[in-house]
N, C-alpha and C positions, 0 to 999 in steps of 0.2 A: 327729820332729815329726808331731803330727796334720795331718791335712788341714785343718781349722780355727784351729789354730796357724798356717799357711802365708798362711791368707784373711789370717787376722791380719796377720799380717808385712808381707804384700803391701801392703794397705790401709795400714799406721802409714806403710812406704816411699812410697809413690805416693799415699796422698788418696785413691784410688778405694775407693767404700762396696762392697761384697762386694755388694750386689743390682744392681752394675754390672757385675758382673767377668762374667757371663753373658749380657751383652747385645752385639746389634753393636751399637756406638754411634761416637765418636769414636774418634780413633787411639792417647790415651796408654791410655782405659782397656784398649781391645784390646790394649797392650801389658801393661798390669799385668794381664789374662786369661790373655797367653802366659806372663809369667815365674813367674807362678802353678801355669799345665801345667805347664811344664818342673823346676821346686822339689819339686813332688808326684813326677812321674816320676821323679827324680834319688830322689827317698826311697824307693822302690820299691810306691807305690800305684797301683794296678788302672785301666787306661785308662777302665772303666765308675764303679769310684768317681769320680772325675777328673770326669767327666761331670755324674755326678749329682752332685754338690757343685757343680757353677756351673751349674745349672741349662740344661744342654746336650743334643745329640741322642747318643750313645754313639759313634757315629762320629765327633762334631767333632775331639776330643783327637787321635785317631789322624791326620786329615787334615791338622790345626793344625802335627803334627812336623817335617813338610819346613821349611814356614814359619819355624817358629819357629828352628830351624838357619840357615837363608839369612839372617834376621836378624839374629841375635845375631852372626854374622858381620859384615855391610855395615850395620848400622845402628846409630849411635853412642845413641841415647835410650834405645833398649833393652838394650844392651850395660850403660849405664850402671845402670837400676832393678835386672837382675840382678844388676850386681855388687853394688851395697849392699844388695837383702835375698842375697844371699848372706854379708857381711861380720855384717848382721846374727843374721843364721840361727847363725853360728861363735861370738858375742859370746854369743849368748841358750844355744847348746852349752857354752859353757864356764863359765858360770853356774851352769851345772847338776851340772857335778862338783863 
């Protein structure tokens, strides 16, 4: 998936408008920002693409990692948006064969 494909995904799962998913603002969209990094990462796109696509410092992505780990561990909201755009991501893969 492209990295726009991913904003996509994120955005249909979660409501958040993709010119939120770069901002600190509230807690869900800051999650739909993390499950976002972590989607891109997992497809093997560049911590600096990553960045520039949500309108961030190049560093954020890389510092967000721990976080985003420690989360998806102990916190069930986030645990939950990744796993359905992840359920979705396999739906939208298998479309496509």
């Amino acid at each position: 998936m492209t990295i726009a494909e991913i904003i996509e995904l994120v955005k249909d799962v979660t409501g958040v408008q993709v010119d939120e998913l770069g901002r600190r603002v509230q807690t869900y969209p800051t999650y739909a920002r993390y499950v976002a990094m972590m989607l891109m990462i997992e497809e093997g796109y560049d911590l600096s693409a990553i960045a520039a696509s949500l309108n961030m410092h190049r560093s954020s992505p890389c510092k967000a990692l721990p976080v985003i780990d420690d989360k998806l561990q102990s916190d069930q909201l986030i645990k939950k948006i990744y796993m359905a755009c992840g359920e979705r991501m396999a739906d939208l893969e298998e479309q496509a064969i």
